[in-house]
C-alpha positions in Angstrom: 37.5 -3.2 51.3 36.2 -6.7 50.4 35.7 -8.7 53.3 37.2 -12.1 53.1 35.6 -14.9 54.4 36.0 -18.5 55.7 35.2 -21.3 52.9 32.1 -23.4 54.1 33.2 -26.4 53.2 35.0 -27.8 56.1 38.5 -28.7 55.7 39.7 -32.6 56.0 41.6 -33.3 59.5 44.7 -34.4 59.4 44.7 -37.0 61.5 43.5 -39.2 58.8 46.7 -38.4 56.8 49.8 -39.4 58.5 48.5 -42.3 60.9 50.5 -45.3 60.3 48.1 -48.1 60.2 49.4 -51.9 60.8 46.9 -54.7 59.7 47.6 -58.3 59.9 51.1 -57.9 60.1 53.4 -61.4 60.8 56.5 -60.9 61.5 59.5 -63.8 61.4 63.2 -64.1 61.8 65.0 -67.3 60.6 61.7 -68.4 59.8 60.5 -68.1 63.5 57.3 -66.6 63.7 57.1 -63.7 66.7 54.6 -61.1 65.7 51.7 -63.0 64.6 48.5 -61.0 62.9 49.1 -57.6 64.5 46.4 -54.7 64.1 47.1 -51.2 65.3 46.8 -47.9 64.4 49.3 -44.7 65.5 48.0 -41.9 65.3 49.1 -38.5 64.1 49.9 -36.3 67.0 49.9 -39.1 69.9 51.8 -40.6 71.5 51.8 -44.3 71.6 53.5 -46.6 74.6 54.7 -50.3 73.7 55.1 -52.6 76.8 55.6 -55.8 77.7 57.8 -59.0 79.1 61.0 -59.7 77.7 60.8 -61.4 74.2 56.9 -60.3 73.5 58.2 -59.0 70.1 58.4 -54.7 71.0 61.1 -54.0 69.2 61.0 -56.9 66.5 57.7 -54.7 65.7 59.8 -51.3 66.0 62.7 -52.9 63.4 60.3 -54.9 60.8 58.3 -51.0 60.6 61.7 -49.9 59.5 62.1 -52.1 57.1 65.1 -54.0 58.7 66.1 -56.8 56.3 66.6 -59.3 58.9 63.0 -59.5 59.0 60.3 -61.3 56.3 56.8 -59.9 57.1 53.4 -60.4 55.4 50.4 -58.1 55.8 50.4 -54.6 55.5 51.6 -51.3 56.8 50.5 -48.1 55.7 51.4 -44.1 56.1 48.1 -42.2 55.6 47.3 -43.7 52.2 50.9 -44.9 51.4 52.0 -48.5 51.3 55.5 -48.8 53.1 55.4 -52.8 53.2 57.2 -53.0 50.0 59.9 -49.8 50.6 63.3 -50.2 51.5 64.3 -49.0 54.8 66.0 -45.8 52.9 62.5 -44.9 51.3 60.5 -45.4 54.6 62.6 -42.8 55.8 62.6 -40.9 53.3 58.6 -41.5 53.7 59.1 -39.7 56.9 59.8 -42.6 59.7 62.6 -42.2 62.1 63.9 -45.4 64.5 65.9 -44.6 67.2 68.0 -47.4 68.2 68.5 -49.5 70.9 72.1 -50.3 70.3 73.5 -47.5 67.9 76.0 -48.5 65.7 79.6 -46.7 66.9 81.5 -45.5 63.1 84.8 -44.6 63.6 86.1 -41.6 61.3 82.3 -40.2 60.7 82.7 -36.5 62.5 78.9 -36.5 64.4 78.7 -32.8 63.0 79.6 -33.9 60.0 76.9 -36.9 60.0 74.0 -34.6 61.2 74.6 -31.8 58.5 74.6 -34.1 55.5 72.0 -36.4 57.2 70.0 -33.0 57.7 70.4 -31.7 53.9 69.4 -35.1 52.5 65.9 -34.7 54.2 65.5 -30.9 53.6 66.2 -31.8 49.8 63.0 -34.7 49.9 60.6 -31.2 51.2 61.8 -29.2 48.8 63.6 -26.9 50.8 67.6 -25.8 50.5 70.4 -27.0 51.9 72.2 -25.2 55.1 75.1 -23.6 55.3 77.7 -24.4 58.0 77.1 -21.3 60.1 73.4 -21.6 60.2 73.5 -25.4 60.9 76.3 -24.4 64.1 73.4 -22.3 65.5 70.9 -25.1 65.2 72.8 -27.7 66.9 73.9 -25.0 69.6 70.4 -25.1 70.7 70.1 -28.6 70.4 72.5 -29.8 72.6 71.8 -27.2 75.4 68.3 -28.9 75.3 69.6 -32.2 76.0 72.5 -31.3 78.0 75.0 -31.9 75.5 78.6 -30.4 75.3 79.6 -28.7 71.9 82.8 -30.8 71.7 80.9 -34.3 71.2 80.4 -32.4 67.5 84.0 -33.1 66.7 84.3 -36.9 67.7 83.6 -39.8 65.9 79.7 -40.9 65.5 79.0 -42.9 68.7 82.9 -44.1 69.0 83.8 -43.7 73.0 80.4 -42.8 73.8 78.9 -43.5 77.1 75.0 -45.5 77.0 73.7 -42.0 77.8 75.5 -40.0 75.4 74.1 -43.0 72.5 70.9 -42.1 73.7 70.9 -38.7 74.0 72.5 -38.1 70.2 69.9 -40.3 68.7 67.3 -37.9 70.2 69.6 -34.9 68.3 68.6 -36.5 65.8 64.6 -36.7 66.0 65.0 -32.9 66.8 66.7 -32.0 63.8 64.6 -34.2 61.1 61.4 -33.9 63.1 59.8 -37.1 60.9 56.1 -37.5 60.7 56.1 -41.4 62.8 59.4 -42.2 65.7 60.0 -45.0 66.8 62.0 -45.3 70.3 63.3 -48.2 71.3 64.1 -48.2 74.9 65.1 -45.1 74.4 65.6 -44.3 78.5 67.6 -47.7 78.8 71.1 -47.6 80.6 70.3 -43.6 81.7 70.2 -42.4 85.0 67.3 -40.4 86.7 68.5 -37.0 85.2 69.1 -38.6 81.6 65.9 -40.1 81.9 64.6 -36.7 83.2 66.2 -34.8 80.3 65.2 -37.1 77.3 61.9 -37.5 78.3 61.2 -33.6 79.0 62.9 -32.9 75.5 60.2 -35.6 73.7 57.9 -34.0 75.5 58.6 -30.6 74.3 59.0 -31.7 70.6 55.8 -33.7 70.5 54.4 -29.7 71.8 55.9 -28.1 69.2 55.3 -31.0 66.0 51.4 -31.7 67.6 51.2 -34.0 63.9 53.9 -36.2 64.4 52.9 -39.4 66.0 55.7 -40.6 68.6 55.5 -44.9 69.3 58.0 -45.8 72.5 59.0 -48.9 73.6 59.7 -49.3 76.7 60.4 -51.0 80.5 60.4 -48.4 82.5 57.0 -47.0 83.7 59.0 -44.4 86.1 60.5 -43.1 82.3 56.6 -42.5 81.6 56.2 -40.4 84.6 57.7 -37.7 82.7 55.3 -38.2 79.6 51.4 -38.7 78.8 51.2 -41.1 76.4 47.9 -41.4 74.8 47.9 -45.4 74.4 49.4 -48.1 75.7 50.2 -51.0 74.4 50.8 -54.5 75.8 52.4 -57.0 73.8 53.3 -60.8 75.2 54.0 -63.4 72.8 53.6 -61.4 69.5 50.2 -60.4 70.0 48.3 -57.5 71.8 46.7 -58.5 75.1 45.9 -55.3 75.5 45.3 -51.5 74.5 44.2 -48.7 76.5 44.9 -45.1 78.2 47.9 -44.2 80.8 45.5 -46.3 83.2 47.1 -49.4 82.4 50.9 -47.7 83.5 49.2 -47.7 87.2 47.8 -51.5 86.9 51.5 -52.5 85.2 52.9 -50.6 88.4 50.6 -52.6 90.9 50.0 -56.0 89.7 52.4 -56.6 86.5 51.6 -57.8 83.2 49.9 -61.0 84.7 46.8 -58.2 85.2 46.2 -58.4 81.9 45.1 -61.5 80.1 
């Protein structure tokens, strides 16, 4: 028998591929300027902490990624080699970025199991891959929700009508699991949960970002005890629409101890 060896030329990394790269980005809303000539990079498989004083512009960077129309930008933002400036907040997902909101929107006659399946399908058709049938999708979601701590019967209510903060929060993260996008975005994902919500969120990000090791996950928020839970890779300090600074989970201690004034 042949043997079969390794090709010598050494395969590209893929961290080159799916990091989504912001250069001189300007953000405004009502022609207010509040992200002024932003440079970052996310990269693939890291994850990426946003933090900062109320109104430096987190999640006004978070929403204009997205593509949210409320929003005129000018510079660029890219997805490995792709621009996503130009897209439409439909084709950036469909690109393969996922925002979790702050404030999810509450649709009254939308069944959530309903919601998730077709939501599901519609990315499973953009890889290619079939759609699933009801029984299979049942057994998906059952493991889902016992990993967030879920109860089977929010499947049958309407999409975030009734729902407590925590049950919001925790059905937005049902969603990440099941589309498992290359780039989330969290806002304040851990905001209005309790110490166990908090717990259970952040072990169940922490678990997926083991399992999908390419997909690059960007959090914003205020909570450094919420990080406790996590490593993030790099944070990120914003104040008045700019970066005053970028470094490792160092900077969670320094926040801790001396506040954002440590940092000029």
């Amino acid at each position: 028998m042949a043997k079969i060896t390794a090709p010598t030329t050494k395969a590209p990394t893929q961290t080159t591929q799916t990091n989504l790269t912001i250069s001189n980005l300007t953000i405004l809303r009502d022609n207010k300027k509040i992200i002024e000539n932003l440079s970052t990079t996310f990269k693939q498989g890291e994850i990426t902490v946003i933090m900062g004083p109320n109104g430096a512009g987190k999640s006004t960077l978070l929403h204009a990624i997205m593509g949210h129309p409320a929003y005129t930008t000018s510079g660029e933002i890219k997805l490995a080699n792709t621009l996503i400036s130009n897209l439409s907040p439909t084709e950036r997902a469909q690109n393969g970025i996922f925002l979790s909101f702050q404030h999810p929107a509450e649709i009254e006659g939308v069944k959530v199991s309903h919601f998730l399946r077709t939501i599901t399908n519609k990315h499973r058709e953009l890889k290619n891959l079939p759609p699933i049938d009801v029984l299979s999708f049942q057994k998906v979601l059952e493991e889902k929700l016992s990993l967030l701590t879920l109860p089977p019967t929010m499947l049958k209510r309407s999409l975030n009508h009734g729902f407590s903060g925590g049950e919001k929060k925790r059905l937005e993260i049902l969603q990440l699991l099941l589309l498992e996008p290359k780039v989330a975005l969290l806002d304040e994902t851990d905001s209005g949960l309790d110490l166990d919500g908090m717990k259970t969120i952040a072990q169940t990000i922490s678990k997926l970002h083991k399992d999908h090791k390419t997909m690059s996950l960007v959090l914003v928020t205020h909570n450094p005890k919420f990080l406790e839970f996590l490593k993030p890779n790099k944070v990120i300090i914003l104040k008045d629409g700019k970066i005053m600074h970028e470094g490792t989970s160092e900077s969670i201690k320094k926040i801790e101890q001396k506040g954002f004034a440590a940092f000029k």
